[in-house]
LOKOLDO-585683 format. One record per residue (C-alpha): residue number from 0; chain; x, y, z. Coordinates in nm, 2 decimals. Example, Ala and Ser with C-alpha at 12.3 -4.5 7.8 and 13.67 -1.06 7.14 Angstrom:
REM residues 2
[r 0; 'A'; [1.23; -0.45; 0.78]] [r 1; 'A'; [1.37; -0.11; 0.71]] 
END
This chain:
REM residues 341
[r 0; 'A'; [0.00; 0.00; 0.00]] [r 1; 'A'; [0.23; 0.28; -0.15]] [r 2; 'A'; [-0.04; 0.51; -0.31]] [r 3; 'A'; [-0.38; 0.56; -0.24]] [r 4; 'A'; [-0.62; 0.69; -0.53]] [r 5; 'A'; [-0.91; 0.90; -0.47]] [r 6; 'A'; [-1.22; 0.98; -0.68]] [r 7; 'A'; [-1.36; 1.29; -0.75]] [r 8; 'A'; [-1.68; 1.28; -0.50]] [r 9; 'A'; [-1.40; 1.24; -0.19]] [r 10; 'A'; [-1.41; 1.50; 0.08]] [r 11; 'A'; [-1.18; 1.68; 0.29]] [r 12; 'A'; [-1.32; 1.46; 0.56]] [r 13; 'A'; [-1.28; 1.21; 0.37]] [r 14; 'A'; [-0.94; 1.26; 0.30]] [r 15; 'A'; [-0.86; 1.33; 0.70]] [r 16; 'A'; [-1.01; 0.98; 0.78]] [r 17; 'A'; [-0.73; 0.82; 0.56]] [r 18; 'A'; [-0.48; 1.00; 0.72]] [r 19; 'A'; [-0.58; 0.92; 1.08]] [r 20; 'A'; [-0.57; 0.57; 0.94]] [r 21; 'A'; [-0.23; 0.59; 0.84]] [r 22; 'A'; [-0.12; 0.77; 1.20]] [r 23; 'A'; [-0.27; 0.52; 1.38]] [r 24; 'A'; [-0.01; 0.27; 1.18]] [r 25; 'A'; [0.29; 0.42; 1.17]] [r 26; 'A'; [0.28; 0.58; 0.87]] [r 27; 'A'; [0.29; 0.95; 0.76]] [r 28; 'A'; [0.15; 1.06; 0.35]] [r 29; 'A'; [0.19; 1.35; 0.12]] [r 30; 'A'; [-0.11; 1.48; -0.11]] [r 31; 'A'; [-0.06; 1.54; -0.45]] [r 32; 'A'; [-0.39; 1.75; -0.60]] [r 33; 'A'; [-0.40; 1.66; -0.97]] [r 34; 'A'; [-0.60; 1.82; -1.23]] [r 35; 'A'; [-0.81; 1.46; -1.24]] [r 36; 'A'; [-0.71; 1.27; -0.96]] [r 37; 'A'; [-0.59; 1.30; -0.61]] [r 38; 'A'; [-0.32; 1.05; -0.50]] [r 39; 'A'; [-0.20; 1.00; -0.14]] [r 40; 'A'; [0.14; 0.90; -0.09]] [r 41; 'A'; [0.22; 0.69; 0.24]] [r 42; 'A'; [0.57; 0.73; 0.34]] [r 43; 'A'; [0.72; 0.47; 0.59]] [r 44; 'A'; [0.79; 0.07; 0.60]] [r 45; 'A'; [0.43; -0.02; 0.40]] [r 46; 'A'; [0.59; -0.36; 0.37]] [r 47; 'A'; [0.41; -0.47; 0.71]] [r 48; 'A'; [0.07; -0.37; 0.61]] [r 49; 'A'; [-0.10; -0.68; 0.57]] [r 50; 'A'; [-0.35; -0.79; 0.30]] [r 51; 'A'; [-0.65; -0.75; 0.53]] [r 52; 'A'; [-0.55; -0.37; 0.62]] [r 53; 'A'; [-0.51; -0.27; 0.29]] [r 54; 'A'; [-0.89; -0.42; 0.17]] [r 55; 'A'; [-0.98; -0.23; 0.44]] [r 56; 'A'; [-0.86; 0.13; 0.33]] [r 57; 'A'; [-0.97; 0.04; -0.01]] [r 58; 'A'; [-1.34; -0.01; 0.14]] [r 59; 'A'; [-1.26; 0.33; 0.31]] [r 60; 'A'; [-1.49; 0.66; 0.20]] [r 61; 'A'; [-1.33; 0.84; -0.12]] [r 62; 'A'; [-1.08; 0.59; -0.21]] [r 63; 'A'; [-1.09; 0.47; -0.59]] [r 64; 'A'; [-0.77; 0.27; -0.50]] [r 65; 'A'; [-0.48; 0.12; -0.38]] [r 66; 'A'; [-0.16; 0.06; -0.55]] [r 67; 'A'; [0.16; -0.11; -0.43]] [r 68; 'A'; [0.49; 0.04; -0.61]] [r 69; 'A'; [0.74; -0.19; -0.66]] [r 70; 'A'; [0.96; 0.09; -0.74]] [r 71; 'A'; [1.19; 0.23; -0.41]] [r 72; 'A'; [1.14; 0.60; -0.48]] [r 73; 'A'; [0.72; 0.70; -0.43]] [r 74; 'A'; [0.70; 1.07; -0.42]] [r 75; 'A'; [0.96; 1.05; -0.71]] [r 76; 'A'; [0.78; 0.83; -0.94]] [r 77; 'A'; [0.56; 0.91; -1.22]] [r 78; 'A'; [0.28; 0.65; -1.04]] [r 79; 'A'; [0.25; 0.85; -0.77]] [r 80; 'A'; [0.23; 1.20; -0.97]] [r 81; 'A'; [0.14; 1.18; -1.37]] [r 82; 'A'; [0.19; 1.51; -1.41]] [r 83; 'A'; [0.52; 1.72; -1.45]] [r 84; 'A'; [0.60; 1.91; -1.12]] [r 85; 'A'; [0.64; 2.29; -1.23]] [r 86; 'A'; [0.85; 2.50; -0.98]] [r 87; 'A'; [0.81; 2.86; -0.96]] [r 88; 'A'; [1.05; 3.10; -0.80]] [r 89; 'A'; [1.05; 3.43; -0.80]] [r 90; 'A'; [0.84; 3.49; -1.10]] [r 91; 'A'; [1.06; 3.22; -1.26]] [r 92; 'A'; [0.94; 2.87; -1.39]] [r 93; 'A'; [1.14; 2.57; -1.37]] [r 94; 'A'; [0.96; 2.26; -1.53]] [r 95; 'A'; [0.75; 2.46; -1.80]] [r 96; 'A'; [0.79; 2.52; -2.14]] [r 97; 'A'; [1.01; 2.83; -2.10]] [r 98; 'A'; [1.36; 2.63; -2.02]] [r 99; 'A'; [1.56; 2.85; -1.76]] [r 100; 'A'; [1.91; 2.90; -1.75]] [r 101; 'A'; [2.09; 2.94; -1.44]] [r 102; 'A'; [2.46; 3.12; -1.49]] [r 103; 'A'; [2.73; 3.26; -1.28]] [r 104; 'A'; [3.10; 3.20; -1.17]] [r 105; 'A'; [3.17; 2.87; -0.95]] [r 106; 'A'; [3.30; 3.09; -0.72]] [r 107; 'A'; [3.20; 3.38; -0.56]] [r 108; 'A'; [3.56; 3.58; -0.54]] [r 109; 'A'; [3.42; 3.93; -0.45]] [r 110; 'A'; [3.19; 4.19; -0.50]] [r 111; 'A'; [3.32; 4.34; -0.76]] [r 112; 'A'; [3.38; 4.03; -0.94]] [r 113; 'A'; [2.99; 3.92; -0.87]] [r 114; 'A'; [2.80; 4.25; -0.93]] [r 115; 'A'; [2.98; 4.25; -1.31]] [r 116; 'A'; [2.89; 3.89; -1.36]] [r 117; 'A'; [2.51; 3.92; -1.25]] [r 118; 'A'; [2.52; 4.24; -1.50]] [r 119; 'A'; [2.59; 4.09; -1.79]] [r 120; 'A'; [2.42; 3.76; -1.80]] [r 121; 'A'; [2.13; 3.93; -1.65]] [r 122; 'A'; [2.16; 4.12; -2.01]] [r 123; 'A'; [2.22; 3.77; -2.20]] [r 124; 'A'; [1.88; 3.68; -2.07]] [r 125; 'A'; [1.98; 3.43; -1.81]] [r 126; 'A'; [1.67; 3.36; -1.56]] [r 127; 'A'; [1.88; 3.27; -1.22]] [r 128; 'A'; [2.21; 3.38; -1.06]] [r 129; 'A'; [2.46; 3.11; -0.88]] [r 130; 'A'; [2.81; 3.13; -0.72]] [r 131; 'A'; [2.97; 2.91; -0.45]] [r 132; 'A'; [3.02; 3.06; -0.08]] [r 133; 'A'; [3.14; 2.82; 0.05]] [r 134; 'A'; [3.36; 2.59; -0.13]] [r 135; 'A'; [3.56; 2.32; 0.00]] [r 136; 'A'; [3.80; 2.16; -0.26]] [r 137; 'A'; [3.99; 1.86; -0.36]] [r 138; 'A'; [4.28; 1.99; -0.21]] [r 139; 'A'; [4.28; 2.17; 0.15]] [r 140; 'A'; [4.51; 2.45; -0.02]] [r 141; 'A'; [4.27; 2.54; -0.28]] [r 142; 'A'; [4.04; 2.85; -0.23]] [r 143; 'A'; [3.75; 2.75; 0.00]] [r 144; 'A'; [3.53; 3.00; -0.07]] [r 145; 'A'; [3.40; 3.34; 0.16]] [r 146; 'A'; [3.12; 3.20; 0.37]] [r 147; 'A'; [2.89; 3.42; 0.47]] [r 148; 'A'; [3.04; 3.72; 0.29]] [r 149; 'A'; [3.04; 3.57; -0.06]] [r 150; 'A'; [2.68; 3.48; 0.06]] [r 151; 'A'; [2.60; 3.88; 0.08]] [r 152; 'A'; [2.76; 3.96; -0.21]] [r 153; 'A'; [2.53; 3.73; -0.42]] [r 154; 'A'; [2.22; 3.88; -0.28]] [r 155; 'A'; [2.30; 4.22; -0.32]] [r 156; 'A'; [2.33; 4.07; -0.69]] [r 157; 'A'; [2.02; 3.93; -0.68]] [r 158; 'A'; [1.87; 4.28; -0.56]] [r 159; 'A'; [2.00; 4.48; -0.82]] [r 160; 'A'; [1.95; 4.27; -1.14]] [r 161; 'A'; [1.62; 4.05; -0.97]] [r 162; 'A'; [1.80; 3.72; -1.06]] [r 163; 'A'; [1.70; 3.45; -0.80]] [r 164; 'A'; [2.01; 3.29; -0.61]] [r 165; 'A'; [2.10; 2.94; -0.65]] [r 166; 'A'; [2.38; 2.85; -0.41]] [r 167; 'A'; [2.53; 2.48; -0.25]] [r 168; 'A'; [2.48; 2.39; 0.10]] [r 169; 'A'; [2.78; 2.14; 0.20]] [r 170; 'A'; [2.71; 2.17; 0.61]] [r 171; 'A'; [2.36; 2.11; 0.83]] [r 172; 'A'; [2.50; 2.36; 1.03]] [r 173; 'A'; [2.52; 2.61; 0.76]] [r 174; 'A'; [2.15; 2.66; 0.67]] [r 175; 'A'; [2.03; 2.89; 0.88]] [r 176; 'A'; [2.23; 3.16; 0.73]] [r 177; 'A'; [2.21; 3.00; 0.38]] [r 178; 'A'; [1.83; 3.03; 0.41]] [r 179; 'A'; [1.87; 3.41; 0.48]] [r 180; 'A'; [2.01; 3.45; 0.13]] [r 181; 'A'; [1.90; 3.16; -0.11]] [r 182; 'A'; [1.62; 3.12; -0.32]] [r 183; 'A'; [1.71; 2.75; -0.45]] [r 184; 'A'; [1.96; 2.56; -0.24]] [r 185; 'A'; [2.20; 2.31; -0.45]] [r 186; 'A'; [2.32; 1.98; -0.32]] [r 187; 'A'; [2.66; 1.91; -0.46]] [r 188; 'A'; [2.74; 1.59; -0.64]] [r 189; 'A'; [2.96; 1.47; -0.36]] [r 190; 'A'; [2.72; 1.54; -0.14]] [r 191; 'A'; [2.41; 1.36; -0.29]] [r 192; 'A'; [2.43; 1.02; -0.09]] [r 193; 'A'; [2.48; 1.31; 0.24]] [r 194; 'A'; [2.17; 1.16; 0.39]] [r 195; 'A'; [2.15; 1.37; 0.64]] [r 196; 'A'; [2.23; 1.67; 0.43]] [r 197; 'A'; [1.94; 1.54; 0.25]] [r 198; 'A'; [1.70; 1.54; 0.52]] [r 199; 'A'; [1.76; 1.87; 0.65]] [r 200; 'A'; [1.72; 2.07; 0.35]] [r 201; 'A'; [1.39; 1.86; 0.31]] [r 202; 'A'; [1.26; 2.02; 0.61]] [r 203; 'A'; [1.33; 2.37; 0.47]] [r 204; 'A'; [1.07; 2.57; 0.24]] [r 205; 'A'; [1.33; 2.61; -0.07]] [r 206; 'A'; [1.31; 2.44; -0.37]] [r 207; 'A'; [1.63; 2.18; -0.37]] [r 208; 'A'; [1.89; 2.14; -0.71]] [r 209; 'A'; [2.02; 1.79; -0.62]] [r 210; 'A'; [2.31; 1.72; -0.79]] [r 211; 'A'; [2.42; 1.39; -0.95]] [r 212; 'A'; [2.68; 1.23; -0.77]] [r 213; 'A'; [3.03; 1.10; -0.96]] [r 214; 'A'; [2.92; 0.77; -1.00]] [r 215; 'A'; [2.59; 0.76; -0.94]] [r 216; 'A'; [2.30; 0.52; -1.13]] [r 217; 'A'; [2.01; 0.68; -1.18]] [r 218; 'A'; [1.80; 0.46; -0.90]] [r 219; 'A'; [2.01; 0.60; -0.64]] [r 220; 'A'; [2.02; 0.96; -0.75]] [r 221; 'A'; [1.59; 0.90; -0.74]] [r 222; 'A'; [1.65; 0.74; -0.42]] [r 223; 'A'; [1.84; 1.03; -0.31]] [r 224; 'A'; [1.57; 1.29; -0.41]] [r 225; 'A'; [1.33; 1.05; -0.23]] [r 226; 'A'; [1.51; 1.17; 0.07]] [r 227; 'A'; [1.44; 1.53; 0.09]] [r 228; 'A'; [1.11; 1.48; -0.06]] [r 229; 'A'; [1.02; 1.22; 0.24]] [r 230; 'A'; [1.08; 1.53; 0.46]] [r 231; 'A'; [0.79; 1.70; 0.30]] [r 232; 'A'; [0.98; 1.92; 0.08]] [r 233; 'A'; [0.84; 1.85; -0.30]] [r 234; 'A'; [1.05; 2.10; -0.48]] [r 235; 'A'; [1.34; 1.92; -0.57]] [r 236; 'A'; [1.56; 1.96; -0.93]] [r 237; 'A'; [1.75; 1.71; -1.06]] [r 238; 'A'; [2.08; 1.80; -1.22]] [r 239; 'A'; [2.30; 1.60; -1.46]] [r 240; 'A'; [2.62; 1.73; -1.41]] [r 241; 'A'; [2.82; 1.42; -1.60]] [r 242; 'A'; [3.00; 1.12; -1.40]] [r 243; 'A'; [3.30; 0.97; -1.38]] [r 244; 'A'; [3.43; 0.70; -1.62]] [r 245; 'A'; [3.70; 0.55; -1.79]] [r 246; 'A'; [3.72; 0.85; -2.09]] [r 247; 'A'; [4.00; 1.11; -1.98]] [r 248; 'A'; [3.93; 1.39; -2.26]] [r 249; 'A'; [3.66; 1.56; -2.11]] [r 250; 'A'; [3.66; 1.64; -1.70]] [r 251; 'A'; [3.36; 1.38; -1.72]] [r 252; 'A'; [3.12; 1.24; -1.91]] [r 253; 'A'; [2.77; 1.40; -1.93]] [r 254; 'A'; [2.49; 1.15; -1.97]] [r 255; 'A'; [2.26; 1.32; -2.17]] [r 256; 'A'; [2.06; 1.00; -2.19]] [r 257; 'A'; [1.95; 1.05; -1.86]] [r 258; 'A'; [1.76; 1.34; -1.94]] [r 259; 'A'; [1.47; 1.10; -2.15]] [r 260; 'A'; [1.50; 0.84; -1.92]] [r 261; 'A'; [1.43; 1.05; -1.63]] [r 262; 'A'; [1.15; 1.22; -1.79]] [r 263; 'A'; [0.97; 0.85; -1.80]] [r 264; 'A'; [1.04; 0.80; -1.43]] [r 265; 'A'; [0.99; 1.08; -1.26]] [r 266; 'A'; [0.79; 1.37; -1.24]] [r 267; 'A'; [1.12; 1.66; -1.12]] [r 268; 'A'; [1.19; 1.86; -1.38]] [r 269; 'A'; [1.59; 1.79; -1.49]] [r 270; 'A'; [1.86; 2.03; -1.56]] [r 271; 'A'; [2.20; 1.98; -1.70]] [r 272; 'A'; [2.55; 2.13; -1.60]] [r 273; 'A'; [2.72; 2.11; -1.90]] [r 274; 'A'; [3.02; 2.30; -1.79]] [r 275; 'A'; [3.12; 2.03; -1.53]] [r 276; 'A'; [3.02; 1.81; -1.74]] [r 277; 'A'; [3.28; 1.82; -2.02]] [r 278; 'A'; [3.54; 2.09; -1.82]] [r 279; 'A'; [3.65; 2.31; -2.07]] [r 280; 'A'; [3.51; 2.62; -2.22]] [r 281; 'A'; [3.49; 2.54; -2.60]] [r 282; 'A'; [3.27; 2.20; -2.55]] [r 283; 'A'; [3.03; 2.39; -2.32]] [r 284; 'A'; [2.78; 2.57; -2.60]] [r 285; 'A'; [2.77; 2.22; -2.78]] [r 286; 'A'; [2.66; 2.01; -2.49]] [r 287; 'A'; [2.44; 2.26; -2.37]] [r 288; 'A'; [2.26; 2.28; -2.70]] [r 289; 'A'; [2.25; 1.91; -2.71]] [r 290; 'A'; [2.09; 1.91; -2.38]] [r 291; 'A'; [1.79; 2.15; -2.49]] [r 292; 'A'; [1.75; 1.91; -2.77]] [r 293; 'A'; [1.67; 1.57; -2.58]] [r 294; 'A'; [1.44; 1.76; -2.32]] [r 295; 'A'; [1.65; 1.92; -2.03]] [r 296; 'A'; [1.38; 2.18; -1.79]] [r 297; 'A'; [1.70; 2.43; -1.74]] [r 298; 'A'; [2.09; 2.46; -1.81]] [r 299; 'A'; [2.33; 2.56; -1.57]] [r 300; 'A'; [2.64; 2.69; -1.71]] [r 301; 'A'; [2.96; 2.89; -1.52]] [r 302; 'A'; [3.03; 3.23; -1.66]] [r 303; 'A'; [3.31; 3.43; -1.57]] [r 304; 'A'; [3.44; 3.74; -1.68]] [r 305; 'A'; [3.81; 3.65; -1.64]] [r 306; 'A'; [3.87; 3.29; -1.66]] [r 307; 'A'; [4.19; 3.32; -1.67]] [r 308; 'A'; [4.25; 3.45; -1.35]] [r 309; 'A'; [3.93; 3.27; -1.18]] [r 310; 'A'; [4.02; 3.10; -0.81]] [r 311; 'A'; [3.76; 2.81; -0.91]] [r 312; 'A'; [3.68; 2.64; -1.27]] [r 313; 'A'; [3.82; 2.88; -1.47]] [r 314; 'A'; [3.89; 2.67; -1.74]] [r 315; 'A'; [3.54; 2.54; -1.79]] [r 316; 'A'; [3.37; 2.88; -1.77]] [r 317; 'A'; [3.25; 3.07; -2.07]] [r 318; 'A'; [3.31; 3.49; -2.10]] [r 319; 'A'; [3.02; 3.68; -2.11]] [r 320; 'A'; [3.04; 3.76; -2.50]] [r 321; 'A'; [3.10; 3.39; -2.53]] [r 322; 'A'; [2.78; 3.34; -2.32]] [r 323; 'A'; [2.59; 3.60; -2.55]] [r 324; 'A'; [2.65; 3.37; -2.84]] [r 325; 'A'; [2.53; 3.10; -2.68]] [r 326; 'A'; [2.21; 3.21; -2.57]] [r 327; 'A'; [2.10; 3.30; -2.90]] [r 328; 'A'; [2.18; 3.03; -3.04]] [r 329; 'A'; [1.99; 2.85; -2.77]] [r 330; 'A'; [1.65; 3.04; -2.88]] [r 331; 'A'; [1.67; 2.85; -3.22]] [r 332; 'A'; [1.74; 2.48; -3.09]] [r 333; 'A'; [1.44; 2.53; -2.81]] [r 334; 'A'; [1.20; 2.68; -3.10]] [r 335; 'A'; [1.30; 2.32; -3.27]] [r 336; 'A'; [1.16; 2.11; -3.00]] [r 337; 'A'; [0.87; 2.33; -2.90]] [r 338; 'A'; [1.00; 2.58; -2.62]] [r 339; 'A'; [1.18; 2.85; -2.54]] [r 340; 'A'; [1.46; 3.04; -2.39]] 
END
């Protein structure tokens, strides 16, 4: 007993019997209010509710049915919602026809640095700002970000050019103050199996951008979205940002198929990172293109207005010229496949 379907003539007393139902069993369940149906998703171990207690909710008041999933991720799955989840921010739309891109440096460096960036891909037509504050590296010598001051600097950005922020948590004990300045809070890819990362930013009202993690199947990145979404937060983005493989040409390998595949499983709408994806500048506009053409909701892509010089990613980042291009060029490839930029 994994989703509970309801017909049209059931009531909100109805639906508040089912749920004391489920209470009295352990169990805790989500609502999801379709345009034709509404499903009830029950969250916890349903794999002790016998055969008896399940005839008996189906017998219950407003139910149309009962469905077992043998899937591991509910809330994720297409069974449990048909239709696409759309998530608004800001006056933004992520998950609609209008595909949103999402640009910025890797790293916030300084204000300077920030305010010029948010300028001018504000003027390219990009839909969200994003910078790192805190950035904790490979290496323990590398720059590790400005914390709370990198932080300010991107929403003084976000004031003047009314970009929403989208910045990485990496610490529980961080999101208090990330809350303060966030719009959409993004999980890392080395942080996506962070269970309880994933927990606590499910309990917080901001949408979540959950990262694929290196090596990651697709099951387990579901799995990990299942996590924050079990917490009662629904607004979660998935993000292909490419995984690790044998092939050495490219920083990874960006799975593009994942886009279609996800769009039959799930109901999150999917972005892709093509600039960690492939790690250098020159592939980015290619992969990004591509990843308009098989379906992606929204692109992320790192901007910077002196990669040369950059403290983070330099080398994958595009100029803001560079970025120009691009997003012209992206109007034509979305027209192709029936959206837009």
């Amino acid at each position: 007993m994994d989703i509970i379907v309801l017909n049209q003539k059931a009531t909100e007393k109805n639906i508040n019997h089912i749920l004391r139902k489920l209470e009295s069993k352990g169990l805790k369940a989500t609502i999801s209010r379709g345009t034709e149906k509404t499903v009830i998703g029950v969250i916890g171990d349903t794999s002790r509710i016998t055969e008896e207690e399940e005839n008996a909710v189906r017998v219950m008041k407003g139910v149309e049915d009962v469905v077992r999933i043998l899937k591991p991720y509910k809330l994720a799955s297409r069974d449990f919602k048909a239709q696409n989840t759309i998530i608004k921010v800001k006056g933004k739309v992520i998950g609609g026809k209008k595909i949103p891109v999402i640009a910025g440096p890797c790293a916030v460096e300084n204000r300077v640095i920030m305010m010029n960036i948010a300028e001018k891909v504000k003027a390219a037509g990009a839909s969200f700002i994003r910078g790192g504050a805190y950035k904790p590296r490979t290496s323990p010598y590398s720059f590790q970000g400005l914390g709370e001051e990198g932080l300010k600097h991107l929403a003084e950005a976000s004031r003047k050019t009314g970009l929403p922020v989208v910045t990485e948590i990496m610490d529980p004990r961080d999101m208090e103050t990330i809350l303060q300045y966030t719009d959409i809070i993004q999980i890392g890819a080395r942080n996506m199996q962070n269970f309880r990362l994933l927990l606590e930013v499910g309990m917080c009202n901001k949408p979540v951008l959950l990262k694929r993690g290196l090596s990651a199947t697709i099951k387990e990145w579901l799995m990990a979205a299942e996590y924050v979404m079990s917490k009662g937060n629904q607004e979660v983005i998935l993000c292909e940002r490419g995984i690790r493989t044998f092939e050495t040409a490219t920083r990874n390998t960006l799975d593009l198929s994942a886009v279609p595949v996800l769009k039959q499983k799930t109901h999150l709408p999917v972005v892709v990172d093509p600039s960690h994806g492939v790690g250098k500048w020159d592939l980015v506009a290619p992969m990004a293109k591509a990843a308009v053409a098989v379906g992606a909701d929204g692109l992320l892509i790192e901007v910077h207005t002196n990669p040369e010089n950059a403290m983070s990613d330099g080398e994958q980042s595009l100029k803001p010229d560079a970025f120009k291009k691009l997003m012209s060029e992206l109007k034509l490839i979305a027209k192709a496949v029936g959206r837009e930029i």
